[in-house]
C-alpha positions in Angstrom: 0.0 0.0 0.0 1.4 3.5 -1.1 1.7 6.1 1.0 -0.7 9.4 0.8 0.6 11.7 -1.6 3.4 14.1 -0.5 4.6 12.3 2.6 7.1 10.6 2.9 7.2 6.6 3.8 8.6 4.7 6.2 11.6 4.4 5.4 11.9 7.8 3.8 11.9 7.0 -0.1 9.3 9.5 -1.8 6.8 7.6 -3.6 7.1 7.6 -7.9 3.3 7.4 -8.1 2.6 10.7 -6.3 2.6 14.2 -8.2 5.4 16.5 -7.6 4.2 19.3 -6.0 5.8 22.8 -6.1 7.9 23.4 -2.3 7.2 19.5 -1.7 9.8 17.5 -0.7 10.2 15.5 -4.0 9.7 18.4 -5.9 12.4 20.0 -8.5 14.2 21.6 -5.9 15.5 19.0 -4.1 18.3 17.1 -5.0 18.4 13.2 -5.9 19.4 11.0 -3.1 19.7 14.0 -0.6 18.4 12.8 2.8 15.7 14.9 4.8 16.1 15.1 8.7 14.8 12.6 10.4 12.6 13.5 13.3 14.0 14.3 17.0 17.4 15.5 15.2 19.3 18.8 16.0 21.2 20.7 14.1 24.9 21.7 14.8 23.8 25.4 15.5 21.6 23.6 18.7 24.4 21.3 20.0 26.3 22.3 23.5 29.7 21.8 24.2 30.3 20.0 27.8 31.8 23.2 29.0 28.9 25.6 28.6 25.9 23.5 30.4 28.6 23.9 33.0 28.3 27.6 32.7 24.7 27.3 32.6 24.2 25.1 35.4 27.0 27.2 37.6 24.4 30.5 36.6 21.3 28.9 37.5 22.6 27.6 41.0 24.4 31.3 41.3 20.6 32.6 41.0 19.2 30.2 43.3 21.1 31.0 45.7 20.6 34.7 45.8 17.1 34.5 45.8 17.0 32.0 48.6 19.0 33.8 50.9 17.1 33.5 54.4 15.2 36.7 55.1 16.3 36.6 58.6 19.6 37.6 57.5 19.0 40.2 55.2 16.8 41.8 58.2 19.7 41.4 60.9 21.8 43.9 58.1 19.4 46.5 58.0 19.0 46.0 61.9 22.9 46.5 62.7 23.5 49.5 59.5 20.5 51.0 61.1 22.1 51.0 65.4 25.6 51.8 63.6 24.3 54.9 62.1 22.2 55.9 65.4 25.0 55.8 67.4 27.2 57.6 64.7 23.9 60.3 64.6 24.7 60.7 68.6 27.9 61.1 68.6 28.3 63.6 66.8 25.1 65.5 65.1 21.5 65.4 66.8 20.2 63.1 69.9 17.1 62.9 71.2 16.2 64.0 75.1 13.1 63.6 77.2 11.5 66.3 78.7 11.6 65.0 82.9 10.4 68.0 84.5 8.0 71.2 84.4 11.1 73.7 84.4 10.4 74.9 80.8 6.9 75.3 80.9 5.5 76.3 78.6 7.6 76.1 76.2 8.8 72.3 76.9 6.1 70.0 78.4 6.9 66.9 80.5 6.9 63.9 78.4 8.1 66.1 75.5 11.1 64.8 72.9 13.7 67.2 71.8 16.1 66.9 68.9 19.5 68.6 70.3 21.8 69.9 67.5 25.4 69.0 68.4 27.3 70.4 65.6 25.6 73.7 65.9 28.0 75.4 68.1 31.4 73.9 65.8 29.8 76.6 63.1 28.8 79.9 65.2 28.8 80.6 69.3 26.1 80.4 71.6 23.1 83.0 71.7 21.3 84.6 74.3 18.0 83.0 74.2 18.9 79.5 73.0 17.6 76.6 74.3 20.8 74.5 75.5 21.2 70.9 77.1 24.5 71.0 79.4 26.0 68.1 81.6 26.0 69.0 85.3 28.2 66.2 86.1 31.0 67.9 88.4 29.9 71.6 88.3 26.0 71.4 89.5 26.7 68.5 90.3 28.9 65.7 91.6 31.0 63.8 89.7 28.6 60.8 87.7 28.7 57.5 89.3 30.4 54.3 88.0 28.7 52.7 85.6 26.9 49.6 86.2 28.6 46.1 85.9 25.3 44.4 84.7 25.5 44.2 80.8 22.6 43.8 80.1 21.4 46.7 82.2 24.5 49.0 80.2 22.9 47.7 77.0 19.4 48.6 78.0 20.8 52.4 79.4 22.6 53.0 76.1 19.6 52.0 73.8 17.3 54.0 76.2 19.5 56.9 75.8 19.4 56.5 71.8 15.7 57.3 71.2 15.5 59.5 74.1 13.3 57.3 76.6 15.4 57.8 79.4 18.5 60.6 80.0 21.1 60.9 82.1 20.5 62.1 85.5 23.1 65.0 85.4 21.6 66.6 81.9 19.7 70.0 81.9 18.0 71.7 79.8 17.6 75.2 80.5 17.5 79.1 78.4 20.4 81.1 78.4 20.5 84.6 79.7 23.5 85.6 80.1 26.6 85.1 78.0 30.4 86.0 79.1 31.0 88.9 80.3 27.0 90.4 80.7 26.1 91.6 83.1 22.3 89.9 84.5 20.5 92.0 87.2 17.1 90.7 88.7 15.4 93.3 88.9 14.5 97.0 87.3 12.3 98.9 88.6 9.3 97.1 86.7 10.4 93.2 87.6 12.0 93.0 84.4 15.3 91.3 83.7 18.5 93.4 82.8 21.4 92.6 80.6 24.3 95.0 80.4 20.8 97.5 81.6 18.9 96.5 78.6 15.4 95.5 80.0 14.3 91.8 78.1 10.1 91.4 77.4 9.8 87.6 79.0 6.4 87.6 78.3 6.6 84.8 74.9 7.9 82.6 76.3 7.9 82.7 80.2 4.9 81.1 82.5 2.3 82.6 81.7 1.0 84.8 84.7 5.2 84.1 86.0 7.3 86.7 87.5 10.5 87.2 85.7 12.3 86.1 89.0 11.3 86.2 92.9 15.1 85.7 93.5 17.7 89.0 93.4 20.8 88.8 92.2 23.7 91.1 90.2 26.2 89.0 88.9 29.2 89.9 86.3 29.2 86.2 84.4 32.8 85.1 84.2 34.7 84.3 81.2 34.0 81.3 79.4 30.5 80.7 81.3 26.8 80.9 81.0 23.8 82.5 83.0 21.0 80.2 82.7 17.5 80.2 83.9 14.3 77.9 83.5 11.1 79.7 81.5 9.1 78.1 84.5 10.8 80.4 86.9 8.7 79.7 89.9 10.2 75.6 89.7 13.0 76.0 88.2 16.6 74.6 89.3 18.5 77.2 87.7 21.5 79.3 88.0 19.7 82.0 90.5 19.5 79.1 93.0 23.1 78.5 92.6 24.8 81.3 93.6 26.9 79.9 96.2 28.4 77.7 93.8 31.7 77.7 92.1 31.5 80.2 89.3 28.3 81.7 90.9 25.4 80.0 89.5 26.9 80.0 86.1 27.7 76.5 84.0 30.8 75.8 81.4 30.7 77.2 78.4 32.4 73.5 77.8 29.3 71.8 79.6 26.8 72.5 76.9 25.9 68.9 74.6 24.0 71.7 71.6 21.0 73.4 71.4 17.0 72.3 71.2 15.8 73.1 68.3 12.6 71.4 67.6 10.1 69.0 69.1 9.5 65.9 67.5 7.0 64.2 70.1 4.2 64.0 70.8 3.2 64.9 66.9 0.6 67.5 68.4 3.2 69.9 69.8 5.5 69.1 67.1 7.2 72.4 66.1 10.9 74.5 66.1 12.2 76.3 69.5 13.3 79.6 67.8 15.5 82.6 69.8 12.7 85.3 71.1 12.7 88.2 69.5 13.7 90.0 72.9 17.1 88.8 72.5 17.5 90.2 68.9 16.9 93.4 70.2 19.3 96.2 68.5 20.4 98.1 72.3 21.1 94.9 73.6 23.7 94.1 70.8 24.8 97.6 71.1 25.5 97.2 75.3 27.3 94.4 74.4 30.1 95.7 72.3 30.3 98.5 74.9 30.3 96.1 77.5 33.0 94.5 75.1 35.2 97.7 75.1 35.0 98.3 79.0 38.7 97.9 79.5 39.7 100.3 76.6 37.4 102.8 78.3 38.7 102.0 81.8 42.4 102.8 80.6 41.0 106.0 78.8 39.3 107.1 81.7 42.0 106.6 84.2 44.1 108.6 81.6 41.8 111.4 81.6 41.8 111.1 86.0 45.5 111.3 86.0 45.7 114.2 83.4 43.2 116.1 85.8 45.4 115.5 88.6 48.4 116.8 87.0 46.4 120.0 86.0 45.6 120.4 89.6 48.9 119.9 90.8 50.4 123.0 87.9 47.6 125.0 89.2 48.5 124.7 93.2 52.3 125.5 92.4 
């Protein structure tokens, strides 16, 4: 029995009874006795050498393996990058406090987080009217205590610290008020506040319904110290109660961690801590530089005294 026309038979012979068809295999293009490809075979283009399925099968376990990489791991990375750069943040450019007390009501409420800029003071000096955080430790007060052995309680303190859920005991937070060499009376003849005689208007940021102070005092802050008081100035622990101390009341310029300059938490009071305007005021900068020049004028002044008292002494002989 012949096969059906333009197929091939069994055993690959075309059949002489069938019509040659134009583009069939039999047909005038193909050449006498030339073989076609049998079924299931590949052409030479299609054939792989030994060493590339290597290749391919090194590639394909290569990709495996990256995506089954345990998630645990790639989660432990972000965990560590993310404490390394905290602690980097800490050290050396913002850290977060908590608010412990009522001594900056209004302005800072208990509970309250503060971001405190630590690079701030590399770049310009410190302003009347900033919002500072300063370390007690050895000037208000004693020297800190040695550190817990307990690991686990040093871990614990540290990562506290970090977010700001705990602080140390000997860190304050208070306004400054005076800066080297002002001089900060308590009080005019209206309750107000004096620096180098230049009355400041408390009222912005101060208690409201507060006294500027109940507390006198007259003090000439030393070089390379601060005068710093509380805006809750009827319980606040601030320089005025300090008087007695070593560098009367004032901290170390050296004491100070940065400035407050915003609240981060709780998102309703989130918002900056700018300088009052009472500190910007145009006579108190201008006190300042005289306050600034005092020796000059002391030296010209005694000049002038001495030139007097040589006139004096011409006109008696």
């Amino acid at each position: 029995m012949s096969a059906e026309p333009g197929r091939l038979d069994t055993d690959g012979a075309p059949d002489p009874q069938s019509p040659h068809e134009p583009g069939s295999a039999a047909g005038p293009d193909a050449s006498p006795g030339q073989p076609e490809l049998s079924e299931g075979a590949e052409s030479a283009d299609d054939e792989q050498s030994p060493a590339d399925e290597d290749a391919q099968s090194a590639s394909s376990k290569k990709k495996r393996g990256k995506r089954q990489r345990p998630f645990w791991r790639e989660l432990a990375v972000i965990v560590v990058a993310a404490l390394v750069l905290t602690i980097l943040l800490k050290a050396f450019v913002v850290q977060v406090f908590s608010i412990p007390s009522g001594s900056m009501e209004n302005t800072l409420m208990v509970g309250d987080r503060v971001l405190v800029n630590k690079l701030v003071y590399h770049f310009r000096s410190i302003d009347r009217g900033d919002i500072v955080v300063f370390s007690g430790q050895g000037s208000w007060d004693p020297p800190a205590a040695p550190a817990s052995g307990d690991p686990i309680v040093r871990a614990w303190d540290g990562l506290s610290n970090l977010v700001g859920i705990s602080a140390p005991g000997t860190d304050y937070i208070k306004r400054v008020i005076g800066l080297p060499g002002d001089h900060v009376v308590c009080c005019d003849a209206q309750g107000r506040v004096t620096v180098n005689g230049v009355p400041l208007n408390e009222k912005s940021y101060i208690y409201p319904g507060a006294a500027p102070s109940l507390i006198r005092f007259n003090i000439r802050v030393p070089s390379g110290r601060l005068w710093v008081m509380g805006d809750n100035r009827a319980d606040s622990d601030d320089s005025r109660y300090r008087l007695n101390d070593p560098g009367s009341g004032t901290i170390p310029e050296s004491a100070v961690v940065g400035r407050a300059f915003v609240v981060i938490w709780p998102t309703s009071r989130i918002g900056d801590l700018p300088i009052p305007g009472t500190f910007k005021q145009a006579a108190l900068h201008a006190a300042t530089a005289v306050a600034g020049s005092t020796p000059a004028l002391g030296t010209t002044t005694a000049a002038l005294a001495a030139g007097t008292l040589a006139w004096r002494r011409r006109r008696r002989d």
